[in-house]
N, C-alpha and C positions, 0 to 999 in steps of 0.2 A: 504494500500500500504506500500511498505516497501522498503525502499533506502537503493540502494546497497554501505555499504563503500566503496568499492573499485573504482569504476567509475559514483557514482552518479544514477544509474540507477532507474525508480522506477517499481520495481516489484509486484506481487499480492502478499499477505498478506500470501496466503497460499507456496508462492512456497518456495523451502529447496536452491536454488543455483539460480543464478543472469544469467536471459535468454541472458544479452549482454556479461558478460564475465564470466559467470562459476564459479565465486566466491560465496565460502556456504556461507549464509546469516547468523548472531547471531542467527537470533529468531528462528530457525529451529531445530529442534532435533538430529539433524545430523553433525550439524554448532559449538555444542559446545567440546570441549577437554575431554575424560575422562582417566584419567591414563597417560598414556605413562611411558616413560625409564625416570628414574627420575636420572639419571649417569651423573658425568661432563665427558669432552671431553677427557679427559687423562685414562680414564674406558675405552671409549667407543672404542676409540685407541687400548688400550690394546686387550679386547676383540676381537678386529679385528683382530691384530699381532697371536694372540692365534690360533680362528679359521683357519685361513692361514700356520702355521707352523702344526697343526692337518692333514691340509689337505695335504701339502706337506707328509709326514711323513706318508699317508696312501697310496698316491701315490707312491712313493718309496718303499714300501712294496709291493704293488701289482705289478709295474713292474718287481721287482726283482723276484716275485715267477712266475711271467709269461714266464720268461727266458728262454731260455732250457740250459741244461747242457754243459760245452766245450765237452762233448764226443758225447751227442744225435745231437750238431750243427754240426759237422762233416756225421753224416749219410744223407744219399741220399736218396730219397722218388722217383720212376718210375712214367711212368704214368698207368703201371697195378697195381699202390699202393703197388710193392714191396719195402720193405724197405732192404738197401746195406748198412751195417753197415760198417763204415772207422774203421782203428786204429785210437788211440789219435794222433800218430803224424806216418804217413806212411814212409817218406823218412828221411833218415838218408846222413852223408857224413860222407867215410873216406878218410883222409888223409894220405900217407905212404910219410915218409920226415923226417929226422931226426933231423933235423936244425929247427931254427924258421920262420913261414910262420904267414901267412896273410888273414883272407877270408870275401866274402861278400856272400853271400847264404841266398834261403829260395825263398819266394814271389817274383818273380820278380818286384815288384811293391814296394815292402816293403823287402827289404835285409839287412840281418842282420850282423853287422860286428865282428871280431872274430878275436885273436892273438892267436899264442899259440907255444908249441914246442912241437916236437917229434910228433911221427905216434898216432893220434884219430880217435875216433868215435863219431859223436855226431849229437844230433838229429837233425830237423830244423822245425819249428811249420809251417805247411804247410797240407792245407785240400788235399786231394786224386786229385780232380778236379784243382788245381791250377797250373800254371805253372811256373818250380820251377827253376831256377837260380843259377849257382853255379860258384865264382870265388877266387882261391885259387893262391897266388903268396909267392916266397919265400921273407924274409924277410933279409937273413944273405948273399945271394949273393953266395952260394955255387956252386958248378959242379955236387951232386949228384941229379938226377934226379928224378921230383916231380910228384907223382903218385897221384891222385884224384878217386874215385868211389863214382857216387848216386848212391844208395841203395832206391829199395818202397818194403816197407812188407820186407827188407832182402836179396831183388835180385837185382842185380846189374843191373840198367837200363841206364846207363852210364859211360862214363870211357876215361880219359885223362891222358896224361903223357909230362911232358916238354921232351923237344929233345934240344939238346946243348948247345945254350947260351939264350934261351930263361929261362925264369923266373916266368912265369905265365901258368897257367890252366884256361880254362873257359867249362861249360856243360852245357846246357840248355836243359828243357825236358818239356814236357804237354803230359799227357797219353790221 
């Protein structure tokens, strides 16, 4: 028989772990240590930080190449699997105003704010499907009158103009 350290048990001489509570017995072949990590705890740390930053650091590689491009994110997939490729950035807004104005445009959700003088064109990062928001006011308080046009692909799919003592343009559109 063979007493189990752990809770006193007495077990058969042959058995390798203790029937009341599963502790390996010394005299068993199985019971005694061979090798192990022979590292103190400041290794073993290490090691661990190591592995962890590897893994981060492979992860991040692999997301990033699994991304798709800001130009392929823009295209539209059907459901007959045609693919509708968008421009990088489809809508544009210009400004005719010769004085300094004011604008908030782009995503209606996310509008982008903007100063500037004299008559532009400039783009607004907005996918084809989005509905796009445009709000243009003057800045200097002038009397000449403040002309706005969205442009998608270059054609004017909207168009505002102040009228007398007003001050402000607004467009909204979703194709």
């Amino acid at each position: 028989m063979v007493k189990c350290p752990r809770c006193g048990y007495d077990n058969l001489s042959s058995a390798t772990y203790c029937v009341n509570c599963s502790y390996i017995l010394s005299g068993s072949p199985t019971g005694q240590k061979k090798g192990g990590w022979k590292m103190g705890t400041a290794k073993k740390i290490l090691l661990i930080v190591g592995i962890i930053v590897v893994a981060l650091l492979l992860f991040s590689f692999i997301y990033n190449v699994s991304q798709p491009s800001h130009e392929e994110s823009l295209n539209v997939v059907t459901a007959d699997s045609n693919v509708q490729e968008g421009s990088t950035h489809p809508y544009s807004v210009k400004v005719s105003y010769s004085g300094d104005w004011y604008s908030k445009s782009g995503d209606a959700n996310y509008p982008v704010e903007k100063s500037d003088h004299g008559p532009k064109t400039f783009s607004l990062d907005c996918s084809s499907w989005d509905k796009v928001s445009v709000s243009v006011q003057k800045s200097d308080g002038a009397s000449e009158p403040l002309k706005v046009q969205l442009l998608r692909n270059g054609e004017v799919v909207g168009e505002n103009t102040t009228s007398g003592s007003s001050n402000q343009v607004t467009i909204s559109y979703q194709s």
